[in-house]
Structures are given as structure tokens and as C-alpha cells.
N, CA, C and O atoms as a MOPAC input file, in Angstrom:
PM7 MOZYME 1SCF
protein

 N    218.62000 1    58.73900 1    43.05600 1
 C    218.53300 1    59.66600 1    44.16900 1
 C    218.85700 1    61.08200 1    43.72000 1
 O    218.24300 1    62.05600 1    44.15600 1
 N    219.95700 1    61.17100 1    42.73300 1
 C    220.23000 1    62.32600 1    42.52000 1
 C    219.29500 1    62.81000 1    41.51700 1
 O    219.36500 1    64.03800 1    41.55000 1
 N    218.39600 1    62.41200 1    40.58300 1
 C    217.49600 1    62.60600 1    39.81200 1
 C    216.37800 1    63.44500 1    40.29200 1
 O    215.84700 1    64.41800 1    39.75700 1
 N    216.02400 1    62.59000 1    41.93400 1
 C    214.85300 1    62.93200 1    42.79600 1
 C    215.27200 1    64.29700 1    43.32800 1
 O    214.58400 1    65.27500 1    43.03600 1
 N    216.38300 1    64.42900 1    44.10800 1
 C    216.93100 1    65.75300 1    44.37200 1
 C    216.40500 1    66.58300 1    43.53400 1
 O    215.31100 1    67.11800 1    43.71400 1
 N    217.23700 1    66.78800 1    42.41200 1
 C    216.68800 1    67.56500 1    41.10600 1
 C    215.63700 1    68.07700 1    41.11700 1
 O    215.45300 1    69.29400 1    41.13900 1
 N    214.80000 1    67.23700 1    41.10500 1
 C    212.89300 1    67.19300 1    40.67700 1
 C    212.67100 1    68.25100 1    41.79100 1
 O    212.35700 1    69.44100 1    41.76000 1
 N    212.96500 1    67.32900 1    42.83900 1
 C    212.59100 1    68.39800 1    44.41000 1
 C    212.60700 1    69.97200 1    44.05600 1
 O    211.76100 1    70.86500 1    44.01300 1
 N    214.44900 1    69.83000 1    43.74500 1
 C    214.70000 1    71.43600 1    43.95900 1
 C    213.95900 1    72.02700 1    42.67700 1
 O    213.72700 1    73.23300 1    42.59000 1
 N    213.73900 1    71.46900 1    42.07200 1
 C    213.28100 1    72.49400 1    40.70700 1
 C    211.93600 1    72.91900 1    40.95200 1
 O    211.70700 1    74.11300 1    40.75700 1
 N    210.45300 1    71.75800 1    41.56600 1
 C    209.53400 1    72.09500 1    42.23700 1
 C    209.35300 1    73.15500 1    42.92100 1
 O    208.42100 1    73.95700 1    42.86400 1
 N    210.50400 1    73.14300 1    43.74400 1
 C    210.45300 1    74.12000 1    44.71500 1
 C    210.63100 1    75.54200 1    44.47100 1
 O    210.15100 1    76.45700 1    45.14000 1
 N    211.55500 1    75.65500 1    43.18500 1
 C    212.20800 1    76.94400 1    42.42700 1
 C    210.76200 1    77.38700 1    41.99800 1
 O    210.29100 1    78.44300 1    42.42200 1
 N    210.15300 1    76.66400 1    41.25400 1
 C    209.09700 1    77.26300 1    40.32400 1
 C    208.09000 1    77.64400 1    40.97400 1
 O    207.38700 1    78.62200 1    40.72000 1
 N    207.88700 1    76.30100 1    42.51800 1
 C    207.00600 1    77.37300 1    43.24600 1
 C    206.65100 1    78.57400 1    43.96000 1
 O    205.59500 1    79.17600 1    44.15300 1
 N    208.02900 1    78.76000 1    44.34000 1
 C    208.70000 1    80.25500 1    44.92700 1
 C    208.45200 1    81.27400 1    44.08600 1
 O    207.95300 1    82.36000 1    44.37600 1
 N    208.97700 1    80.72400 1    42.57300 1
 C    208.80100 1    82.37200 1    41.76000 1
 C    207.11700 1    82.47400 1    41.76500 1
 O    206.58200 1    83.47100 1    42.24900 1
 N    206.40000 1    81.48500 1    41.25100 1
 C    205.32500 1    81.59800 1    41.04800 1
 C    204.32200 1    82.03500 1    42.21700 1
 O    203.15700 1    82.28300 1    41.90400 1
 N    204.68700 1    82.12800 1    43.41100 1
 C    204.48000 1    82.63200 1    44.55600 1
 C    205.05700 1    84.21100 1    44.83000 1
 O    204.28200 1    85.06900 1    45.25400 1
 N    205.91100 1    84.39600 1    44.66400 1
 C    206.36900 1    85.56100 1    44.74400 1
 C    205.93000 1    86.55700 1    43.62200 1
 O    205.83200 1    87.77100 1    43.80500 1
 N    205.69000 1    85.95400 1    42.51200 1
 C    204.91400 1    86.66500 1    41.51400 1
 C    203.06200 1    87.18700 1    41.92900 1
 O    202.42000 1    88.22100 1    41.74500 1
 N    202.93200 1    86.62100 1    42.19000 1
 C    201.72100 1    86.17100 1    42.40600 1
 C    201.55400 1    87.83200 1    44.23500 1
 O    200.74100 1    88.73800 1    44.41300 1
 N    202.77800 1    87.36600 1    45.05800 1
 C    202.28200 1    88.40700 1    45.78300 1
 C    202.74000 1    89.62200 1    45.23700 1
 O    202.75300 1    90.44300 1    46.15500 1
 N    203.11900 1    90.12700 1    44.19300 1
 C    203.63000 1    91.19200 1    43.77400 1
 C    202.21800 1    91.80100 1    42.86900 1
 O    201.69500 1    91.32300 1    41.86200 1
 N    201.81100 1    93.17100 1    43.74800 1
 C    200.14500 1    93.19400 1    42.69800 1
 C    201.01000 1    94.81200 1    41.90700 1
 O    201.30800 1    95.85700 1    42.48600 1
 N    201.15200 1    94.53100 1    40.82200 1
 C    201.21800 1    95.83900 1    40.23600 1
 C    200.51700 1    96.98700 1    40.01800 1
 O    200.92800 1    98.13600 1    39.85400 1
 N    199.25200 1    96.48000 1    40.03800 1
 C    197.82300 1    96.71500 1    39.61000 1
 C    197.62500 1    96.89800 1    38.52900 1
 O    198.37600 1    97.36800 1    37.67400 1
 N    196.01400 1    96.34900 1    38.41400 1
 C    195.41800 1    96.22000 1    37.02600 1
 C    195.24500 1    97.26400 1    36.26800 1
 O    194.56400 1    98.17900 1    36.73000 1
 N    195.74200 1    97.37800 1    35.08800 1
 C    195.39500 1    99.05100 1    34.26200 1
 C    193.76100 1    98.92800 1    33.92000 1
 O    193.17800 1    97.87900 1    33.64600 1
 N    193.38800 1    99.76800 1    33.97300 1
 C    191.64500 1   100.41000 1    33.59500 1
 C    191.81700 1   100.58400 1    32.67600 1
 O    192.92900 1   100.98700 1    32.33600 1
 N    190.47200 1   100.30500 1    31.45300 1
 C    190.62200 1   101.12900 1    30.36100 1
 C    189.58600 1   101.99500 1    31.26600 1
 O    188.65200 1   101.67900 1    32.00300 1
 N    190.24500 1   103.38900 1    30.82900 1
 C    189.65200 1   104.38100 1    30.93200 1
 C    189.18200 1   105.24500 1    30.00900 1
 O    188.73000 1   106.33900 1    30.35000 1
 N    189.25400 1   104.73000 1    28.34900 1
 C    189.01200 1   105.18400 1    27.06400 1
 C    187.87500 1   105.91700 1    26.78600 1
 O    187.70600 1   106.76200 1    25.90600 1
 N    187.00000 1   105.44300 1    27.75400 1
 C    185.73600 1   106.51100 1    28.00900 1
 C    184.97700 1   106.83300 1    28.99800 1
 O    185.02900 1   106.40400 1    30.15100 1
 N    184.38500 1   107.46600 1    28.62100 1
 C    183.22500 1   108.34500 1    29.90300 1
 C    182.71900 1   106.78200 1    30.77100 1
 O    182.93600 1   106.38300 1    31.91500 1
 N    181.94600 1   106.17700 1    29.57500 1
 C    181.29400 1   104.77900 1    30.16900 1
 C    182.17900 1   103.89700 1    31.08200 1
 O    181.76100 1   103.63500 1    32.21000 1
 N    183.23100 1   103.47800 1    30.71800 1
 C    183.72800 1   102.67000 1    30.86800 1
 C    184.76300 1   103.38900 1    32.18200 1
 O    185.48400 1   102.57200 1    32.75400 1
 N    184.82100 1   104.37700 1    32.50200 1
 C    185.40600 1   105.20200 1    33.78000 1
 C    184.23200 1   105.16500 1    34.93500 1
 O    184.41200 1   105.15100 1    36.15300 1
 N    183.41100 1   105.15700 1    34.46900 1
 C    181.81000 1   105.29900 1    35.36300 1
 C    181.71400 1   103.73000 1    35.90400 1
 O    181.72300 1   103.51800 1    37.11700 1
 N    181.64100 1   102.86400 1    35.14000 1
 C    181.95500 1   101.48400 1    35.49700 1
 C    182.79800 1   101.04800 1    36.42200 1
 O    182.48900 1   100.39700 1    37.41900 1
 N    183.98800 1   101.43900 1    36.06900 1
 C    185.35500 1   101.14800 1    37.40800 1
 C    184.91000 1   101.92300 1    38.50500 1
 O    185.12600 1   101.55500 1    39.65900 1
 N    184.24600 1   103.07200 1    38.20900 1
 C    184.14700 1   103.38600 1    39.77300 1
 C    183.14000 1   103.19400 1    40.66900 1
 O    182.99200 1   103.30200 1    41.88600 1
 N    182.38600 1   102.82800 1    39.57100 1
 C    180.86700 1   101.67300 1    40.69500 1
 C    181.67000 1   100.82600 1    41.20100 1
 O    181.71300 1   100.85600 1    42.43100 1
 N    182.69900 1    99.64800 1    40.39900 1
 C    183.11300 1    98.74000 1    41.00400 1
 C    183.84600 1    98.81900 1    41.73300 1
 O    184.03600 1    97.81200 1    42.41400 1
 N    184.72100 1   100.11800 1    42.03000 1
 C    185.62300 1   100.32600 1    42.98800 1
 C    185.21200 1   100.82100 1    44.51100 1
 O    185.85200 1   100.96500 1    45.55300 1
 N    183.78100 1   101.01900 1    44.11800 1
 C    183.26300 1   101.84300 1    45.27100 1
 C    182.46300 1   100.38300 1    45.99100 1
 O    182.50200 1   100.08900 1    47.18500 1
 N    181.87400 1    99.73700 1    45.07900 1
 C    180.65400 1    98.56300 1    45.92400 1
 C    180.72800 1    97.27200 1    45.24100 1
 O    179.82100 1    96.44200 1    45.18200 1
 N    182.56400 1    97.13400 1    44.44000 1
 C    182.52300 1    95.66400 1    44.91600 1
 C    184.01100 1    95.42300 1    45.35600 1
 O    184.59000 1    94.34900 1    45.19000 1
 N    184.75800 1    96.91200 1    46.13100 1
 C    185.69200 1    96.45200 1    46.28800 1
 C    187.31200 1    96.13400 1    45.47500 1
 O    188.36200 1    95.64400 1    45.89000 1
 N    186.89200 1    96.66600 1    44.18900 1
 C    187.95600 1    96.09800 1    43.48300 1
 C    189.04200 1    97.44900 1    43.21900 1
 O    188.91800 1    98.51100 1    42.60800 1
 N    189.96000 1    96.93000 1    43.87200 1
 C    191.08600 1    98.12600 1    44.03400 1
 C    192.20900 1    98.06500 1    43.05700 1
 O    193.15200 1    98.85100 1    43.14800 1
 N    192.14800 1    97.26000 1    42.22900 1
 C    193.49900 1    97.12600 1    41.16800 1
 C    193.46500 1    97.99400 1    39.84100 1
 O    192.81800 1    97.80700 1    38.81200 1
 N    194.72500 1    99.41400 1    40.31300 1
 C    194.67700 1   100.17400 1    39.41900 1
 C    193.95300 1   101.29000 1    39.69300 1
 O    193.55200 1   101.97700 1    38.75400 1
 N    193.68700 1   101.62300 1    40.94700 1
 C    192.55600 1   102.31700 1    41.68700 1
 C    193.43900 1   104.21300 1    41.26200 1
 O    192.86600 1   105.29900 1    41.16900 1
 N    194.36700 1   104.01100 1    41.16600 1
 C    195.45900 1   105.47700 1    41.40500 1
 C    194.95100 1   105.77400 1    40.12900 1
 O    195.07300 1   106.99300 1    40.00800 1
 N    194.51700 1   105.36900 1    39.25600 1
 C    194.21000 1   105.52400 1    37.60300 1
 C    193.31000 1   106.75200 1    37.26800 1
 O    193.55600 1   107.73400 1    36.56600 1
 N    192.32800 1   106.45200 1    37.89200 1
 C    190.68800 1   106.58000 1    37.94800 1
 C    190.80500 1   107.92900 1    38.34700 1
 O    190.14800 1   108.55800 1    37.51800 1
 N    191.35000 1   108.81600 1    39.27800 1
 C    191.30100 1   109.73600 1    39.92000 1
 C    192.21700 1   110.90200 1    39.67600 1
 O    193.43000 1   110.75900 1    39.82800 1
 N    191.66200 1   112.12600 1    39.28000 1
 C    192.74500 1   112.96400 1    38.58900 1
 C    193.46000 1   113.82300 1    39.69100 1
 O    192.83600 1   114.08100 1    40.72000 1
 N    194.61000 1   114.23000 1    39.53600 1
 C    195.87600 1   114.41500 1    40.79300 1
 C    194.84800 1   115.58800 1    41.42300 1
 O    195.27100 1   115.53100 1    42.57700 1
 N    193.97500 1   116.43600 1    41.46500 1
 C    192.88500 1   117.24600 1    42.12100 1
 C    191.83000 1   116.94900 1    43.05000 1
 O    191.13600 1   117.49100 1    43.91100 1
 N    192.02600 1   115.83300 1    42.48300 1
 C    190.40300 1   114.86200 1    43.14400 1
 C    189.86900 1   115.28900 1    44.61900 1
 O    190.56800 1   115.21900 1    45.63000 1
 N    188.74200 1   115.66900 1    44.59400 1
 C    188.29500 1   115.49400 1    46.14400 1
 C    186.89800 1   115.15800 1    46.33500 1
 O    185.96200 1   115.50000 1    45.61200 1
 N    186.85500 1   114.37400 1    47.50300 1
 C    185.13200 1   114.20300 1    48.07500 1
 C    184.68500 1   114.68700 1    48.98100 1
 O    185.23100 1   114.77100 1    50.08100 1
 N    183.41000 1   115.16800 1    48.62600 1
 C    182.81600 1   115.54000 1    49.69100 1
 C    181.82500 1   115.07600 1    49.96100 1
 O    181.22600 1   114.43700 1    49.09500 1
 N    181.45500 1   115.17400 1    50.84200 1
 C    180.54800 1   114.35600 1    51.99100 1
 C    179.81100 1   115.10500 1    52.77500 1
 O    180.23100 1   115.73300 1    53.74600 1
 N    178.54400 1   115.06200 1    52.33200 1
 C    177.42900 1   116.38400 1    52.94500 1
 C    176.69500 1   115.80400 1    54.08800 1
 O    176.59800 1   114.57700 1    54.06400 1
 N    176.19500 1   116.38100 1    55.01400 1
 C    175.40300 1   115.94400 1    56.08700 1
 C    176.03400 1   116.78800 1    57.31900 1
 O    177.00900 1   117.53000 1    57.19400 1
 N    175.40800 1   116.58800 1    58.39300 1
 C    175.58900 1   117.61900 1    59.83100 1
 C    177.27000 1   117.51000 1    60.07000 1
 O    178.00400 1   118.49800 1    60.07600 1
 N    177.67200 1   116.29100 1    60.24000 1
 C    179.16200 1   116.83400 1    59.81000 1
 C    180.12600 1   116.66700 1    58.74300 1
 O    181.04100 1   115.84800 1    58.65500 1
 N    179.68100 1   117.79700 1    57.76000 1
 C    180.40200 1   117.57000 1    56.43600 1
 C    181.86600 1   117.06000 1    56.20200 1
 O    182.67800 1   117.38900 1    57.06700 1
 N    182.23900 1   116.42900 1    55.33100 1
 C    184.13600 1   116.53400 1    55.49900 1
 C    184.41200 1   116.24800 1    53.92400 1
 O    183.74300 1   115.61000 1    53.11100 1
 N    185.59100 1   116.92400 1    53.79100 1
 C    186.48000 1   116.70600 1    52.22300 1
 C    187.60600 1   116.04900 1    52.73900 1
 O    188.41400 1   116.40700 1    53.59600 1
 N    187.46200 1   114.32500 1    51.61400 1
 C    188.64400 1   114.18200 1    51.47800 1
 C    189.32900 1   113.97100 1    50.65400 1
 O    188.96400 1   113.33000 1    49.66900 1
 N    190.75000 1   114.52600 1    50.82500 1
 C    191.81800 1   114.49700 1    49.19300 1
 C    191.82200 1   113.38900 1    49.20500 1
 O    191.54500 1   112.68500 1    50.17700 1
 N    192.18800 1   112.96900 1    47.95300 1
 C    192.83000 1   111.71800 1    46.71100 1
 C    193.32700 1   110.77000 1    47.53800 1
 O    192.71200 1   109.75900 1    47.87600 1
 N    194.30500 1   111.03400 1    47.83800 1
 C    195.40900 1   110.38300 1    48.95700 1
 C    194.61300 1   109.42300 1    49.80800 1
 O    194.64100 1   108.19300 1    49.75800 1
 N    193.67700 1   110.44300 1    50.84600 1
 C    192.72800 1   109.21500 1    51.35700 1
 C    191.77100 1   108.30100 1    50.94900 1
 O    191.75400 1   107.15400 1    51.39500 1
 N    190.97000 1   108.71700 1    50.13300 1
 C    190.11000 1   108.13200 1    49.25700 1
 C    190.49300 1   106.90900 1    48.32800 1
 O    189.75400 1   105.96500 1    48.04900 1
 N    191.94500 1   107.13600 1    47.85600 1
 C    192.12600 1   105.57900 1    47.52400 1
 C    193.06100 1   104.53200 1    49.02600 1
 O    193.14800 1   103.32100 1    49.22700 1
 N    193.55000 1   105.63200 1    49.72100 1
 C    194.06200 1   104.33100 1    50.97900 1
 C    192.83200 1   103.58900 1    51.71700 1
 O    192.83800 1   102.47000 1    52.23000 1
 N    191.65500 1   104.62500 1    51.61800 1
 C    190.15300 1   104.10400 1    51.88300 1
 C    190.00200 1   102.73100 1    50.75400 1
 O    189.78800 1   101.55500 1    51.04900 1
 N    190.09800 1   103.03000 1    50.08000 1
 C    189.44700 1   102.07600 1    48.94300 1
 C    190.38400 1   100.91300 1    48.42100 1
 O    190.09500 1   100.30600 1    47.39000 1
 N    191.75200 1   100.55800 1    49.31800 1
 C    192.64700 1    99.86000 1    48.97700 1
 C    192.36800 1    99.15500 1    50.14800 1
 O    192.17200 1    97.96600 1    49.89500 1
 N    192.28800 1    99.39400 1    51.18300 1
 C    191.59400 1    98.88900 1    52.71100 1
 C    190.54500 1    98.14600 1    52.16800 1
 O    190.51300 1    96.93400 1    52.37800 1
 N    189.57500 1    98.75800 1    51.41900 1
 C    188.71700 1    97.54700 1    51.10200 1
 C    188.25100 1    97.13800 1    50.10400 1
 O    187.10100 1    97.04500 1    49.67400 1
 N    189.77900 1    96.74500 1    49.52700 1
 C    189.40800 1    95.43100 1    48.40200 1
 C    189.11300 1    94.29200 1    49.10900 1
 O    189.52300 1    93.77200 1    50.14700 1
 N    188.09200 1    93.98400 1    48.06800 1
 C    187.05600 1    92.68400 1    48.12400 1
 C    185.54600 1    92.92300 1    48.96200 1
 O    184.67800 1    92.12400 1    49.31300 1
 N    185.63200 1    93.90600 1    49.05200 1
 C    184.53800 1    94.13000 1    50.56600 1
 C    183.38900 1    94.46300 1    49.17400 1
 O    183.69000 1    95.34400 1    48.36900 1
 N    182.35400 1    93.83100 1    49.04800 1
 C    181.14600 1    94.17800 1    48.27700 1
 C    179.89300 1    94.50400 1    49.28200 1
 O    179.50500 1    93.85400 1    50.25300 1
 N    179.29100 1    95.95800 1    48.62500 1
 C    178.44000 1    96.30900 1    49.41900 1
 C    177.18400 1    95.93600 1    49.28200 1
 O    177.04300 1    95.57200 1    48.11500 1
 N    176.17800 1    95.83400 1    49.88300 1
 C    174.72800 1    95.16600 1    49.96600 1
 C    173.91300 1    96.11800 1    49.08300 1
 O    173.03800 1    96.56400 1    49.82600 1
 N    173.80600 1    96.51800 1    48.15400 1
 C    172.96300 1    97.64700 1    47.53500 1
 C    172.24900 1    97.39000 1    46.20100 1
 O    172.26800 1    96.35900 1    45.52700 1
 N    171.94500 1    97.94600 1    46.08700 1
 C    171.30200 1    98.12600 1    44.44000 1
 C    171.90600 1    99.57400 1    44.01300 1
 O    172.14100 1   100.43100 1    44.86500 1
 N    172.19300 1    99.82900 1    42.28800 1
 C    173.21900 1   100.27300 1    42.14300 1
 C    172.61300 1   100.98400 1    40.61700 1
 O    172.78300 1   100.44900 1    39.52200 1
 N    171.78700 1   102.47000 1    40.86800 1
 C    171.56800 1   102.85000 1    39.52900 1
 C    172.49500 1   103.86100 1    38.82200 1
 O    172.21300 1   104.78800 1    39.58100 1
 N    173.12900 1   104.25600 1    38.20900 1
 C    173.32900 1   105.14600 1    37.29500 1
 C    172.68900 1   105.77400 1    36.48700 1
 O    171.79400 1   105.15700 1    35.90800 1
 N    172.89200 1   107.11700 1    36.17300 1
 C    172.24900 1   108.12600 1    35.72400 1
 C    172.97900 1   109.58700 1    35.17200 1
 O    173.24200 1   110.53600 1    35.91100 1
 N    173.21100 1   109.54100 1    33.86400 1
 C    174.01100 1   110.68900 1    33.12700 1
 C    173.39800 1   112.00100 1    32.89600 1
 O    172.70100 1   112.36100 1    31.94700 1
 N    173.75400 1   112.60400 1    33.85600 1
 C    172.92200 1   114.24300 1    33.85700 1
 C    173.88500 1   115.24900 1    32.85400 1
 O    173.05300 1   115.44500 1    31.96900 1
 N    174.44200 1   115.59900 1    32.65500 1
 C    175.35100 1   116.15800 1    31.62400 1
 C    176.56900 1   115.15400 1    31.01700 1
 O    177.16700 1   114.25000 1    31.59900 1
 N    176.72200 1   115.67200 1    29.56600 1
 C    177.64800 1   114.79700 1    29.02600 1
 C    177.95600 1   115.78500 1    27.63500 1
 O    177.14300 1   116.06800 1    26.75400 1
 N    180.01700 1   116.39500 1    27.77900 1
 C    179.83300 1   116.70200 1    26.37700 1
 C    181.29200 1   116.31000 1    26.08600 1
 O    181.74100 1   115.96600 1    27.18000 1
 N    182.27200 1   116.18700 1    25.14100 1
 C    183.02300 1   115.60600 1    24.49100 1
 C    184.37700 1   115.59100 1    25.52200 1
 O    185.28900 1   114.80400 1    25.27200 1
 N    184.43300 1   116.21800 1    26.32600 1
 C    185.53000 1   116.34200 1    27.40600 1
 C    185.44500 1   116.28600 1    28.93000 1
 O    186.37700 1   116.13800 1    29.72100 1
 N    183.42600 1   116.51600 1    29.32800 1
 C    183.15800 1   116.35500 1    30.18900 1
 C    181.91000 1   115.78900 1    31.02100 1
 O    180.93800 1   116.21200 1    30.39500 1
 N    181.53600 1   115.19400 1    31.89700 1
 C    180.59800 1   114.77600 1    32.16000 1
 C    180.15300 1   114.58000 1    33.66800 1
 O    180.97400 1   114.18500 1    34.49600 1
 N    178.80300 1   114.87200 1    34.02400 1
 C    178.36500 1   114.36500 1    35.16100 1
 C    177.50800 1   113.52100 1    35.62400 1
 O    176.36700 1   113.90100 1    35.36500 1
 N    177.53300 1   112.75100 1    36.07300 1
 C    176.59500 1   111.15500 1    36.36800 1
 C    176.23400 1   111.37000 1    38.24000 1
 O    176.82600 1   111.92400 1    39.16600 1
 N    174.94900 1   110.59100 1    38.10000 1
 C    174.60300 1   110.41600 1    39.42200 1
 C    174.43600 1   108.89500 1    39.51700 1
 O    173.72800 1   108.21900 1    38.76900 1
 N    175.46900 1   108.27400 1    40.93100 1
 C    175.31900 1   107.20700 1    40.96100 1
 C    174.63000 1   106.73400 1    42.50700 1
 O    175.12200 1   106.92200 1    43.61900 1
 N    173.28100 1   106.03500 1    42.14300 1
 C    172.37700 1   106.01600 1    43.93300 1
 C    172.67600 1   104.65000 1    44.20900 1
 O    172.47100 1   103.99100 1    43.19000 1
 N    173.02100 1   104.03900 1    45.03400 1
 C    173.45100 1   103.00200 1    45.98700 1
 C    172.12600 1   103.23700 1    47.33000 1
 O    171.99200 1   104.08900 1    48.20800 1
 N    171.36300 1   102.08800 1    46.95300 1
 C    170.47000 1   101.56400 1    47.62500 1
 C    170.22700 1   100.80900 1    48.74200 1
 O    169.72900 1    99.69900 1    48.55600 1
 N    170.46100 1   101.15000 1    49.82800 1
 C    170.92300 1   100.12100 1    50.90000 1
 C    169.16900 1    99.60400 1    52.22500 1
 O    168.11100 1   100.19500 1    52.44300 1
 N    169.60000 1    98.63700 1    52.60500 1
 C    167.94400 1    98.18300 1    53.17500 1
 C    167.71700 1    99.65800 1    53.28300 1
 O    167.11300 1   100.31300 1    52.43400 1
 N    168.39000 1   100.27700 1    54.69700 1
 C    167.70000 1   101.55600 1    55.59700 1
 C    168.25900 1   103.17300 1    55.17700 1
 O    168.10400 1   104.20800 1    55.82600 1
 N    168.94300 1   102.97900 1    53.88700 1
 C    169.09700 1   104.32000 1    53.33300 1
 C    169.50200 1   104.05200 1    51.77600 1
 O    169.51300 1   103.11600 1    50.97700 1
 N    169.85800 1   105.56500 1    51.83300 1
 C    170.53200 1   105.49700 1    50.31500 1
 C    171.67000 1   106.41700 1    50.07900 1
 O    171.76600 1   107.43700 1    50.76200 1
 N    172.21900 1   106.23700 1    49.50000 1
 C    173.39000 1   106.94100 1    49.33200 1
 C    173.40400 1   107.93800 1    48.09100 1
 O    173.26800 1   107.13900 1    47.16500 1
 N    173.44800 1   108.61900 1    47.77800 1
 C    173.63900 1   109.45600 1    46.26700 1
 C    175.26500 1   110.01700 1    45.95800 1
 O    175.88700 1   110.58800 1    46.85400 1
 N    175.77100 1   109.82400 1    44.81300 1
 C    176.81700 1   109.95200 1    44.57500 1
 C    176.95100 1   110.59500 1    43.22300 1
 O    176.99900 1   109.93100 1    42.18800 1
 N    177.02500 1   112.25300 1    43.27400 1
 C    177.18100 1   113.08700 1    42.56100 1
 C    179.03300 1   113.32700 1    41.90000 1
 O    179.91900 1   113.95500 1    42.47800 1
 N    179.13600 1   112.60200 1    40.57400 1
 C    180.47600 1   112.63600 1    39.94300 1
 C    180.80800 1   113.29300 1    38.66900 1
 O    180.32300 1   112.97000 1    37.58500 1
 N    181.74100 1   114.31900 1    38.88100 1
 C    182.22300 1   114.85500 1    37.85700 1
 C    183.58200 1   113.90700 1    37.38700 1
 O    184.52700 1   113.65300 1    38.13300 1
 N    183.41800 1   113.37900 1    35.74500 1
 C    184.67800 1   113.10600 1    34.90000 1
 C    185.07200 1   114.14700 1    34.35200 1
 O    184.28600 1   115.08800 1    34.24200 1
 N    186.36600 1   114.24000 1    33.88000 1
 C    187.32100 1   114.87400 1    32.44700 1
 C    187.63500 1   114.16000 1    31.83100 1
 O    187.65000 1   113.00900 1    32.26600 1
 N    188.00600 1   114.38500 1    30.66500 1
 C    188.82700 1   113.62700 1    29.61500 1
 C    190.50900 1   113.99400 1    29.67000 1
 O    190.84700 1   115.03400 1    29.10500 1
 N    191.00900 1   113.60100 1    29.98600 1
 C    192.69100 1   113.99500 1    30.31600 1
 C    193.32500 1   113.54700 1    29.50700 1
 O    193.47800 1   112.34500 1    29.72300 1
 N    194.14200 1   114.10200 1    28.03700 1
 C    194.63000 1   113.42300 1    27.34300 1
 C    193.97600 1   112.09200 1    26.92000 1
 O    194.78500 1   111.18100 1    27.09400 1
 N    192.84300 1   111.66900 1    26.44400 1
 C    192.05000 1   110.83200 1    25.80500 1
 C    191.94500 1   109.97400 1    26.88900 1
 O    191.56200 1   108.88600 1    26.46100 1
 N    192.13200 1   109.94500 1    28.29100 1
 C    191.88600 1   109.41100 1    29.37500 1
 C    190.96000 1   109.89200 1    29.90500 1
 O    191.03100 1   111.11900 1    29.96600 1
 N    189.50900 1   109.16400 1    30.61800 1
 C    188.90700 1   109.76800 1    31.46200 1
 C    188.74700 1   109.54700 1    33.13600 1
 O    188.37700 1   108.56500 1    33.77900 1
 N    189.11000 1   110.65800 1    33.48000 1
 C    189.24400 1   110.17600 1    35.11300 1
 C    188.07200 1   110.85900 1    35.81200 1
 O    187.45200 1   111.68100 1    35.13700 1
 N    187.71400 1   110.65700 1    36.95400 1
 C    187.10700 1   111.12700 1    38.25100 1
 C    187.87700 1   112.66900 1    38.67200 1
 O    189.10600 1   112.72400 1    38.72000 1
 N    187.21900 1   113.60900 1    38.89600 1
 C    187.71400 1   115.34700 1    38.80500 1
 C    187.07800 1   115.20100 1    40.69900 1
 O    187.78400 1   115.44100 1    41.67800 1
 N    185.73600 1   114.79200 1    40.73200 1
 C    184.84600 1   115.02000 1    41.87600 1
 C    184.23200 1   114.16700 1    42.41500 1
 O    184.25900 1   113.03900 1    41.92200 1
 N    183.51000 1   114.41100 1    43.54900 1
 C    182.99500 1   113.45900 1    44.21800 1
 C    182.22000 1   114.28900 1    45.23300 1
 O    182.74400 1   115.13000 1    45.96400 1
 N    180.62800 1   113.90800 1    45.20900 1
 C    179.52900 1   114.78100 1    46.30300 1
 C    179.10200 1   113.83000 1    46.87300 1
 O    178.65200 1   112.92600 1    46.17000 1
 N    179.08600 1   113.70000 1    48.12200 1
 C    178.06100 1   112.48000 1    48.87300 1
 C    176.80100 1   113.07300 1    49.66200 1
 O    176.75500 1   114.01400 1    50.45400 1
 N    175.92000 1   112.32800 1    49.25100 1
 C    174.52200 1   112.81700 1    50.33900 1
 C    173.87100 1   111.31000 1    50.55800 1
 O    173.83100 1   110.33500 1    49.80800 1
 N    173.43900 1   111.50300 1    51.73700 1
 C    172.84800 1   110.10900 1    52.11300 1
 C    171.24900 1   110.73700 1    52.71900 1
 O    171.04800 1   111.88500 1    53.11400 1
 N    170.29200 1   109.66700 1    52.65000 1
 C    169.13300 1   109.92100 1    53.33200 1
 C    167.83200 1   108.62400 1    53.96100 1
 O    166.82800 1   109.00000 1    54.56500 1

């Protein structure tokens, strides 16, 4: 009996930590080592949802804007509480990329998100920050 006790409580120990670990998200580090591989996280952060490590990506300046009849900029701050709201949420699109300038510290890519009844265009400036590359900008136009 006292053996079984044991077993119980120890089950129970390991499942707790391993539970409590488990809800603790630190978030995932990005490599952000390059232009490419920064352009990548933020397709995926934008249209499949994946928010781990999201504060990384975005340099302490960051802002978006968002063109159309009623334009709006928003700082950093919102843009990832936006994008932490929806982890896991994958969007219905087709998803091209396209590198319009590129030179050893800086770069700009156009990324179009294809949706049935529109499209989205997503005009992004990177930097290289200390051999890190983050997100500087963000232009939205839809049509």
C-alpha cells in the first residue's frame, strides 16, 4: 500500500511540473541571421499565425501603415498584441514574395497575400541590427 501511495504521488509530481512547464511559453527565438530567413518569420507570423518570439522580428521603431479611405498607423506595441491574439489563426491565401531592393544592411520585399475576393500587398522594409535582421516597416494596400 505504501509502495502504491508512492507511485501515485510521484505520477502526480511529474505531471504537474510537466504541465506547468508546458503552460509557461517563453517564446521561440527566430533565427533572424538573415534578410531571408526574417522575411520567412514574418510571412508566418502574419498568415499562419505563429506568434512565438514575435517581439524579435520587429525593431523598437516599427510601424504600420495601412493605406485606403481610412488610413491608420500602428505602433509595435499593437501590432504584436494583434498578432499574439492570433496565434494559430492561418489565413486562406496564396502567398508570393518578391525582393525589390537588397544591400548588405538593408532591404525591401513585397509580400502579396491572395485572398478569393482581394488581395492584400505588403510593402516591408528590414535592417540589419547588430547582425540581426528585423522588420523597420510595414505599408498595407489592399484591392
Amino acid at each position: 500500500m505504501n509502495i502504491l501511495v508512492k507511485t501515485f504521488a510521484a505520477t502526480a509530481l511529474i505531471a504537474v511540473s510537466t504541465f506547468s512547464m508546458a503552460a509557461t511559453d517563453p517564446g521561440k527565438a527566430l533565427n533572424l541571421s538573415t534578410a531571408d530567413l526574417a522575411i520567412d518569420s514574418y510571412v508566418s507570423v502574419m498568415t499562419e499565425g505563429v506568434s512565438g518570439g514575435v517581439e524579435q522580428l520587429f525593431t523598437a521603431d516599427f510601424s504600420q501603415k495601412i493605406q485606403g479611405q481610412n488610413g491608420r498607423t500602428n505602433k509595435r506595441s499593437e501590432v504584436i498584441s494583434f498578432l499574439k491574439k492570433q496565434k494559430g489563426e492561418k489565413l486562406n491565401c496564396n502567398t508570393n514574395t518578391e525582393i525589390l531592393e537588397e544591400s548588405e544592411n538593408y532591404m525591401v520585399a513585397r509580400i502579396t497575400m491572395k485572398f478569393n475576393d482581394f488581395t492584400k500587398t505588403d510593402l516591408v522594409t528590414l535592417v540589419n541590427e547588430a547582425g540581426s535582421w528585423k522588420i523597420a516597416s510595414s505599408v498595407n494596400s489592399y484591392k
